[in-house]
C-alpha positions, 0 to 999 in steps of 0.5 A: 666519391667516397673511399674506403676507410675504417668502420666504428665498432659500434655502428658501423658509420665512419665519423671524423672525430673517431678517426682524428685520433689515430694521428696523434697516437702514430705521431707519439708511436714513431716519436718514440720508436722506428716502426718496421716495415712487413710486420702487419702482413697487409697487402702493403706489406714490403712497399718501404713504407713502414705498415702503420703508415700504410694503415694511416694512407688508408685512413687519409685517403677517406679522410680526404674524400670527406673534405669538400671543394670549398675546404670543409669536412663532412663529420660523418658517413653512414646507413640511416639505421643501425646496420644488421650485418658485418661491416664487409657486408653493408649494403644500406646507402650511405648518408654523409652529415654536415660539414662542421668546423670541429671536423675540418679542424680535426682534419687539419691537425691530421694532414699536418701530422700525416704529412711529417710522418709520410714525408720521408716515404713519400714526397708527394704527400 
């Protein structure tokens, strides 16, 4: 089973690649600063987990759902035609593309920086 996660402005699909990109700027964010906690307003909100990290648990948790059993990453998750309608109101079955090495190595660079950036929070991870 697939897990939410977030849309592509431009046609609605879900694709590693487009997602990859978020850790490498949060890692560079929290580098630079101490990120707060509360000050999104999401239903996270006053977990002790600082929002933007939340936001990435949220990204990782359909990341994961993306990897397969034998390690591999599907690249991409979407309808078969360019949705019509907002993203909260898709309906059209959802096609998942091959697993291909540029995905499972983005998601591995990923992981890797969403285990140092959780890790404080969240030991388990």
């Amino acid at each position: 089973k697939i897990a939410p996660g977030w849309f592509d402005a431009g046609d609605y699909g879900h694709y590693m690649h487009n997602l990859a990109q978020v850790w490498p700027a949060f890692n560079l964010a929290f580098d630079l600063g101490n990120p707060q906690d509360d000050v999104l307003n999401i239903p996270e909100s006053g977990n002790g987990i600082p929002d933007l990290l939340d936001e990435l648990e949220f990204g990782m948790q359909f990341a994961l759902s993306m990897q397969a059993a034998d390690g591999g990453v599907y690249w991409r998750l979407c309808s078969q035609t360019f949705d019509q309608v907002l993203p909260k109101d898709v309906v059209e079955q959802r096609i998942i593309y091959e697993k291909t090495t540029r995905a499972t190595a983005q998601f591995a660079a990923m992981a890797a920086i969403h285990s140092r950036l959780i890790q404080p929070y969240n030991t388990s991870r």
